[in-house]
C-alpha positions in Angstrom: 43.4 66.0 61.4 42.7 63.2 59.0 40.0 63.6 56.0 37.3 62.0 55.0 36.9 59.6 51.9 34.0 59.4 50.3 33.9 56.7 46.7 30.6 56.8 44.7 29.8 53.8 42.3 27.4 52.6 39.9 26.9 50.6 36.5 28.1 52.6 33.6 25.4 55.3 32.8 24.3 55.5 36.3 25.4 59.0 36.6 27.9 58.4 39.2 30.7 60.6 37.6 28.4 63.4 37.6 27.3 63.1 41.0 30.5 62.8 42.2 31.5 66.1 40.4 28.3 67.9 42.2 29.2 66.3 45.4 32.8 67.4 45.0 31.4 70.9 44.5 29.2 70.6 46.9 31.7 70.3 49.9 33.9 73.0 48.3 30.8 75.1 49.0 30.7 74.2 52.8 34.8 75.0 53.5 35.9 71.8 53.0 39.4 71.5 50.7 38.4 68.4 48.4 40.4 66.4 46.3 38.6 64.4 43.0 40.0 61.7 41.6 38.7 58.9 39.0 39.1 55.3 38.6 41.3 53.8 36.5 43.4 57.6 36.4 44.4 60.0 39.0 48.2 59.4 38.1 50.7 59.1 35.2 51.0 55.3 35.7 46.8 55.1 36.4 46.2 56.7 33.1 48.5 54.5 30.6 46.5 51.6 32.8 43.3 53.4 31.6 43.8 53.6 28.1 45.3 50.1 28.2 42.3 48.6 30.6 39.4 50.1 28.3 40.9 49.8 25.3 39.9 47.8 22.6 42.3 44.9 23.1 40.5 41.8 24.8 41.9 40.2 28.2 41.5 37.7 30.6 39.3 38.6 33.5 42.3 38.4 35.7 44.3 40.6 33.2 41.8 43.0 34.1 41.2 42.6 37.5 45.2 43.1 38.1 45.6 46.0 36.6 42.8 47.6 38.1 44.0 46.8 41.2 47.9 48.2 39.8 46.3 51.5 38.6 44.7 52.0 42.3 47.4 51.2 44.3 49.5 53.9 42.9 46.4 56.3 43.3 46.6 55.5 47.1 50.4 56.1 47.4 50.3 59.1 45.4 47.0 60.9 45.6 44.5 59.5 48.5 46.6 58.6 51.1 48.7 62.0 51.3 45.3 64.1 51.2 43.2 62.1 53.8 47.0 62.7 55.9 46.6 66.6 54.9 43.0 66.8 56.3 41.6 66.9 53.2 38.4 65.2 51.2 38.7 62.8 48.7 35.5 62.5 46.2 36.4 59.4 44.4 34.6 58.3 41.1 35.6 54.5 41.5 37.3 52.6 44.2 37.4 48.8 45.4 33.8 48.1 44.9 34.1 48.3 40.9 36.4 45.4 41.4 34.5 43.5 43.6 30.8 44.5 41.2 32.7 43.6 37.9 35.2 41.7 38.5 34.4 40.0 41.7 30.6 39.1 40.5 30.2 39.7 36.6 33.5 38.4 35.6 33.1 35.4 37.6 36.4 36.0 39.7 34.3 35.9 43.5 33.9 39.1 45.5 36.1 37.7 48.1 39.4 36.5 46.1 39.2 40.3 44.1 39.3 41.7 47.4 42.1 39.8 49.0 44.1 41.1 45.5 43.1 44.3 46.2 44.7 44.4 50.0 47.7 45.0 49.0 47.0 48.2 46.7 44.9 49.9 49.1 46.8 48.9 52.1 43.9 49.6 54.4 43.3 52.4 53.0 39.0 52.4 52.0 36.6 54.9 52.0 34.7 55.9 55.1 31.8 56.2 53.1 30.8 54.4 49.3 27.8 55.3 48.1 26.3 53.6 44.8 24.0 54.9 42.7 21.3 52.4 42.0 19.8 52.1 38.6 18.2 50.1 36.1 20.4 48.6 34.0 18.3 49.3 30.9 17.9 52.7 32.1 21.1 53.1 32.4 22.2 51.6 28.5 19.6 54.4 27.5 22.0 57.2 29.2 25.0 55.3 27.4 23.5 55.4 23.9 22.8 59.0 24.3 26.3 60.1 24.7 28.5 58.8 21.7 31.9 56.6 22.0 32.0 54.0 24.4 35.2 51.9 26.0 35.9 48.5 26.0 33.8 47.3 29.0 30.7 49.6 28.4 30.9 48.3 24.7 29.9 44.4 26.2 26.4 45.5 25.9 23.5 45.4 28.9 24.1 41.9 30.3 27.6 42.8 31.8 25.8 46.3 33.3 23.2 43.6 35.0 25.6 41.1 36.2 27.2 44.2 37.5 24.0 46.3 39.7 23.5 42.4 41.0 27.3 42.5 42.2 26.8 46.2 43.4 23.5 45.0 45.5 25.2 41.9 46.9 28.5 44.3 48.0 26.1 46.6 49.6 24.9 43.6 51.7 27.8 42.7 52.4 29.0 46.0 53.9 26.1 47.6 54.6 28.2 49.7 57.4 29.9 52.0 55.0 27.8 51.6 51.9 24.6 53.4 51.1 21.9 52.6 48.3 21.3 55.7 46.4 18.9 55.5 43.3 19.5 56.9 40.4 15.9 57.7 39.2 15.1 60.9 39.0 16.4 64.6 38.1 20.2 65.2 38.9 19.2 67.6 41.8 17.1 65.3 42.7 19.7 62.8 42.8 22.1 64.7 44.5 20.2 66.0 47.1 19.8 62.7 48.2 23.7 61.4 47.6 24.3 64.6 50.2 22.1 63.4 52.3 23.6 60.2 52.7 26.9 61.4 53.1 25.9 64.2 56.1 24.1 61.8 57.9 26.1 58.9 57.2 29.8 60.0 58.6 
């Protein structure tokens, strides 16, 4: 029996890692044998990407894009694919739609040329269900500030994170079949009680 794959998204600040790690647990709680995994990461090769990727060092936005796309494909082959084949969940915190959001729309690059780079790498492989958690952007730079050290990306200030939720919101149009609006607003339970909402009644 195949698993399920579930990717959850957001600007940075959005509280999309945390909800992932509560949905995560979540399914755990309800029998279900879930695998996490994070975006650039998840593998040897993903996190030398990551620490190159968000570094400090500036690139090209097809620099970027490409290894993005590099640090995912190995995550499929390793990590994703064989658990979906095992029957189990995968909880991802990041997938495709980053790309598209910030590389696709805020960089510029087009939603549609990001994702025919990305066909290779994921090899078919997308989530059943992406859910992004919708936020102000200035609410979100608010959550940032609070918590310290930042990476390269997050570092670009508040009118990358708004060029982003606009590329988020056109993505969601664009697939509105497997991707559900969550917002962010609100208390962490609050928040999650709706993110399992969505993904119960939405798979």
């Amino acid at each position: 029996m195949s698993g399920r794959f579930i990717s959850l998204e957001g600007v940075d600040g959005s509280g999309k890692s945390t909800q992932a790690s509560m949905l995560a647990d979540a399914l755990r709680d309800r029998g279900h044998e879930v695998v996490a995994v994070r975006e650039p990461g998840g593998t040897p090769l993903g996190e030398a990407i990551r620490d190159v990727v968000l570094g400090p060092d500036a690139m090209s936005p097809w620099a970027e894009a490409l290894l993005f796309a590099a640090a995912r494909a190995q995550l499929v082959a390793d990590v994703i694919r064989p658990a979906l084949e095992g029957g189990q969940w995968v909880v991802a915190d990041r997938f495709l739609d980053s790309s598209l959001a910030y590389q696709g729309t805020a960089r510029g690059l087009g939603i549609e040329r990001v994702a025919q780079v990305n066909a290779p790498a994921i090899d078919d492989c997308m989530p059943d269900l992406t859910i992004i958690i919708d936020i102000d952007p200035a609410s979100a730079a608010d959550r940032r500030a609070g918590r310290g050290s930042v990476d390269r990306i997050e570092d670009e200030g508040e009118a990358l994170q708004e060029a982003v939720a606009t590329g988020y919101r056109e993505v969601a149009r664009l697939f509105p079949e497997r991707i559900a609006l969550v917002s962010g607003a609100g208390s962490l339970d609050e928040v999650h009680t709706h993110v399992l909402a969505a993904v119960i009644g939405g798979l």
